[in-house]
C-alpha positions in Angstrom: 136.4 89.8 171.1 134.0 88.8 168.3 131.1 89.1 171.1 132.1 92.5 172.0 132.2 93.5 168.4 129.3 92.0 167.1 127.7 93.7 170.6 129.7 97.4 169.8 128.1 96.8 165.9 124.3 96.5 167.2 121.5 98.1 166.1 119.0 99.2 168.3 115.3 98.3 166.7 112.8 100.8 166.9 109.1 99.9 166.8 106.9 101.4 163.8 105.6 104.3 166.5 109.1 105.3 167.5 110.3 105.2 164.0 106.8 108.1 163.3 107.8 109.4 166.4 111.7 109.9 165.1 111.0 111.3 161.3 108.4 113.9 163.4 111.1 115.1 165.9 113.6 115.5 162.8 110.8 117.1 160.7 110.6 119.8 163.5 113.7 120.7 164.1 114.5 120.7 160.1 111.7 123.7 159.4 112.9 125.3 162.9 116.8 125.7 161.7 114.9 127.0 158.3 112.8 129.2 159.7 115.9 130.4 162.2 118.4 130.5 159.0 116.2 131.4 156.0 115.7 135.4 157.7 119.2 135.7 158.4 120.1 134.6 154.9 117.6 137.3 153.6 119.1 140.4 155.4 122.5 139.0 154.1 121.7 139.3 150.9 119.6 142.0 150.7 122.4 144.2 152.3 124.6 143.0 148.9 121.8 143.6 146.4 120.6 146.8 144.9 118.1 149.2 145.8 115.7 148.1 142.9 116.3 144.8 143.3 115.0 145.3 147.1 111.9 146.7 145.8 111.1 144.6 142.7 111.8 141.7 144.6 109.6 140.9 147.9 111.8 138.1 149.0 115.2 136.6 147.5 118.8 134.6 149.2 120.7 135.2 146.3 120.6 138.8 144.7 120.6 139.4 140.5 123.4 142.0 141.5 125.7 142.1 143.9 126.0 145.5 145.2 128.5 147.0 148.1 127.3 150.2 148.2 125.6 149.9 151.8 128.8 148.4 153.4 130.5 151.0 151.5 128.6 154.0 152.7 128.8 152.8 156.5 132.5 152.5 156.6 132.8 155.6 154.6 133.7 157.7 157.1 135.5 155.0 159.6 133.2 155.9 162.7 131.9 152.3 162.7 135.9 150.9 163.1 135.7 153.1 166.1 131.9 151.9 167.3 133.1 147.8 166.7 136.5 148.6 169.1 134.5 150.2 171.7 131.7 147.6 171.5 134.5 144.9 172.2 136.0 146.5 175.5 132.4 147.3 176.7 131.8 143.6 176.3 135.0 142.1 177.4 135.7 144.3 180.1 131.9 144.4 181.5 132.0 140.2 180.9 134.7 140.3 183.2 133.3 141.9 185.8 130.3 140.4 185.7 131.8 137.0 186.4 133.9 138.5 189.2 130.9 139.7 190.8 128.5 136.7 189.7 130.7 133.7 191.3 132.1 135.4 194.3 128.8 135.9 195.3 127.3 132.4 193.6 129.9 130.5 195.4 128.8 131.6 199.3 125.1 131.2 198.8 125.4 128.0 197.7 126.6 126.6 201.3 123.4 126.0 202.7 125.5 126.7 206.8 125.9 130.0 205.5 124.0 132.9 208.4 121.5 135.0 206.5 121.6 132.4 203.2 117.7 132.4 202.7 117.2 136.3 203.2 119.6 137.4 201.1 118.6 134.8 198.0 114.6 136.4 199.1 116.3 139.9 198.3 118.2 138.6 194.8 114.3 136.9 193.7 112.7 140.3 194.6 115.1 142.0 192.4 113.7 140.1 189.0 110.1 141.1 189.9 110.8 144.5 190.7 113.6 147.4 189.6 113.8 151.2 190.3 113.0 152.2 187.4 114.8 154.4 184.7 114.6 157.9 186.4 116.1 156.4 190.0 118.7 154.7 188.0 120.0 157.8 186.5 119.9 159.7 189.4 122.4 157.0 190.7 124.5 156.7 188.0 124.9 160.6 188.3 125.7 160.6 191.9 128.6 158.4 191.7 129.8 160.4 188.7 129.5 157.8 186.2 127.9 159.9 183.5 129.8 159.5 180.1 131.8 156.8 181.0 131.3 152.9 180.8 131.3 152.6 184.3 127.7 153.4 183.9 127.1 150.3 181.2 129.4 148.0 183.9 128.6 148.8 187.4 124.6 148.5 187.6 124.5 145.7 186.6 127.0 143.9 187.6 125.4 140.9 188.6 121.9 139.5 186.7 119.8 137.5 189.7 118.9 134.4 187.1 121.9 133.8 185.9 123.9 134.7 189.9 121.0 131.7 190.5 121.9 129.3 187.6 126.0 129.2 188.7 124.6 128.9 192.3 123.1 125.6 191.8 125.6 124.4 189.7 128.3 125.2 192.4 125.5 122.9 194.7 125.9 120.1 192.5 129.6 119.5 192.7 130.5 116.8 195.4 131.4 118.0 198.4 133.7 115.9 198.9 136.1 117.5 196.8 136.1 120.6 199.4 136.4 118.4 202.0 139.7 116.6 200.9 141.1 120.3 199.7 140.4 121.4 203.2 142.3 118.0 204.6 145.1 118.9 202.6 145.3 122.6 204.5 143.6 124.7 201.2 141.9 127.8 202.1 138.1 128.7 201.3 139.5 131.4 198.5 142.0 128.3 197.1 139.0 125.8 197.1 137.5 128.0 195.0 140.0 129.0 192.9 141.5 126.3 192.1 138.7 123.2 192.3 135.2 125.3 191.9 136.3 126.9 189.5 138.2 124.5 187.0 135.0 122.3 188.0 132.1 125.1 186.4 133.4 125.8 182.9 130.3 124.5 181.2 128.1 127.0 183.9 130.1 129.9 183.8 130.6 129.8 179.7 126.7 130.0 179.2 126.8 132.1 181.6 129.5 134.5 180.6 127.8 134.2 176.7 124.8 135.5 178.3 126.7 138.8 179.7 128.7 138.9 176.5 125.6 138.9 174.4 123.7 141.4 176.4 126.4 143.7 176.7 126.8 143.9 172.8 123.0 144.7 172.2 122.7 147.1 175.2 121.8 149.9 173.4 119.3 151.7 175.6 121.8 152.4 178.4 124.3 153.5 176.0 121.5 156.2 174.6 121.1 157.7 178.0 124.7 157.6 180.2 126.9 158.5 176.9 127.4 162.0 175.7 131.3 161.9 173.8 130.7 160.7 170.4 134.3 159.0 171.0 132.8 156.6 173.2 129.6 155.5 171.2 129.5 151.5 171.1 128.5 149.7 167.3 124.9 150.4 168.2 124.7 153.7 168.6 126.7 154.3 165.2 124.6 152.5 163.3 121.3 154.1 164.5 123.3 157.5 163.3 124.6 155.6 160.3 120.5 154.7 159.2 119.0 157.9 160.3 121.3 159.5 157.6 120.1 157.1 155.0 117.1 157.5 155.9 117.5 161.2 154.7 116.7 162.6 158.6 118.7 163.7 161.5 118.0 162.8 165.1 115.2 166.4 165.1 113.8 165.3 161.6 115.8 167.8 159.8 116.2 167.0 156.1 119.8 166.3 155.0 122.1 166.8 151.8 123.7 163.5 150.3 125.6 165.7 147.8 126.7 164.5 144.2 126.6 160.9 145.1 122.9 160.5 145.6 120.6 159.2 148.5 121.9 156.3 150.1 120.6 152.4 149.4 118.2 152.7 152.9 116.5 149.8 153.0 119.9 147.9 151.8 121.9 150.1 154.7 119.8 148.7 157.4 120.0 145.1 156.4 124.0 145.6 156.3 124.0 147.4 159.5 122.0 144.3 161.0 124.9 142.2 159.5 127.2 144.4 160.8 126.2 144.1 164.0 125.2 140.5 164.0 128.2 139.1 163.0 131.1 139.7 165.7 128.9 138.7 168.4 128.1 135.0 166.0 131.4 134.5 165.7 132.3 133.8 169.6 129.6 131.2 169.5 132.2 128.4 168.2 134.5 129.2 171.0 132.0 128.0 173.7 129.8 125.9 171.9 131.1 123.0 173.3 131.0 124.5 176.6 126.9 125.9 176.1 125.6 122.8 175.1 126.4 121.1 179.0 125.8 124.1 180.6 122.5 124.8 179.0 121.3 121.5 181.4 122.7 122.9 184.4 120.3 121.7 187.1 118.6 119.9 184.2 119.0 116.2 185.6 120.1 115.2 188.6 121.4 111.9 189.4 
């Protein structure tokens, strides 16, 4: 027992040019979660401080004054309430679907027996050097009578070919033997899947499912074109309304009356709308981190 101990309470003794090596690496990654955190930090607080302060001051984490105003004026009229709730459903529901789509396909084309395997993973590659285009897109979109619905933000894209080919290697990975005994024991190819592949992939298909998350909350562009009801806009689009107003300009460069209260803090509205929509989508981080960090080596080391 003492052995053991005195073997658990070891330290490991680095030579002078791993110890360099060491205060290098941490040097690095110190100034890179500065340099990550330090902008952040600045947009935060410029969206609490004032107008002049903004101006007078070319770069600042704590303001003199701590001003509201800009969250004030964009939740002044509750449309961004409405823009945050139908940001989430885009984003859950459209997560969702995505991983439906992703591992039922990921799942076959990872059995190297399967007829046709090779040609249809050539036809997935091709589709991440080469797209349709915006106009051929649309024209789809409006033939299946997706137009102003989020069917069109869902359905075209169901499935992303890098990541369909990140959660197909991972499914190669796991020991076949596992299937094998399942299938022994009389479990069908869609219980095998459901109930061992499955369990088996939560560090793949929670990067994975980030990646859709996150891309479905900043999907602005697609919004723009398939959306027309104002009831439907996601966060996005009702900020880009919110800061064209501060801004003192409509969508056609119109001019526009503030009234009694004044022109708007723009330059402090645009950092708070970048807060705004920064900080729903940050907070589901913690829920997978645990799960990102393995799944960010998928296929990383093989043993």
């Amino acid at each position: 027992m003492v052995s053991f101990a005195a073997d658990k309470h070891r330290t490991i003794k680095l030579s002078p040019g791993e110890r360099v090596g060491m205060t290098v690496v941490y040097i690095i990654c110190i100034l890179a979660g500065v340099l990550t955190i330090v902008p952040f930090l600045y947009v935060v607080a410029g969206s609490l401080a004032t107008e002049k302060e903004l101006v007078e001051r070319a770069f600042f984490i704590i303001p003199h004054t701590i001003s509201t105003n800009a969250y004030k004026y964009i939740i002044s009229d509750g449309s961004i309430f409405r823009g945050l709730a139908n940001s989430f459903f885009i984003m859950i529901a459209g997560t969702v679907i995505n991983m439906a789509f992703t591992t039922t396909l990921a799942y076959p084309l990872s059995k190297a027996g399967l007829r046709g395997r090779n040609a249809i993973l050539n036809l997935i590659i091709v589709t991440m050097l080469f797209s349709g285009g915006m106009i051929p897109n649309y024209l789809v979109v409006k033939s299946l009578g997706m137009l102003d619905s989020y069917w069109a933000l869902m359905l075209p894209g169901a499935v992303n070919a890098f990541n369909l080919i990140i959660v197909k290697n991972f499914f190669q990975e796991l020991p076949h033997e596992l299937e094998e005994a399942a299938k022994i024991d009389g479990c069908s190819d869609v219980g095998i899947f459901a109930k061992i592949i499955l369990p088996l992939s939560k560090p793949a298909l929670a990067s994975v499912s980030l990646f859709y998350a996150v891309s479905h909350w900043n999907d602005f562009f697609n919004s723009l074109i398939y959306l027309n009801s104002t009831k439907k806009f996601p966060v996005q689009i009702i900020l880009r309304q919110i800061v064209l107003l501060a801004q003192g300009a409509s969508a056609d460069g119109s001019s526009i009356d503030f009234g009694a209260g004044g022109t708007p803090p723009e330059q402090a509205v645009k950092m708070a709308a970048t807060v705004v929509a920064t900080i729903p989508i940050l907070c589901v981080y913690p829920f997978v981190q645990k799960y990102f960090e393995q799944g960010v080596m998928v296929g990383a080391v093989k043993g």
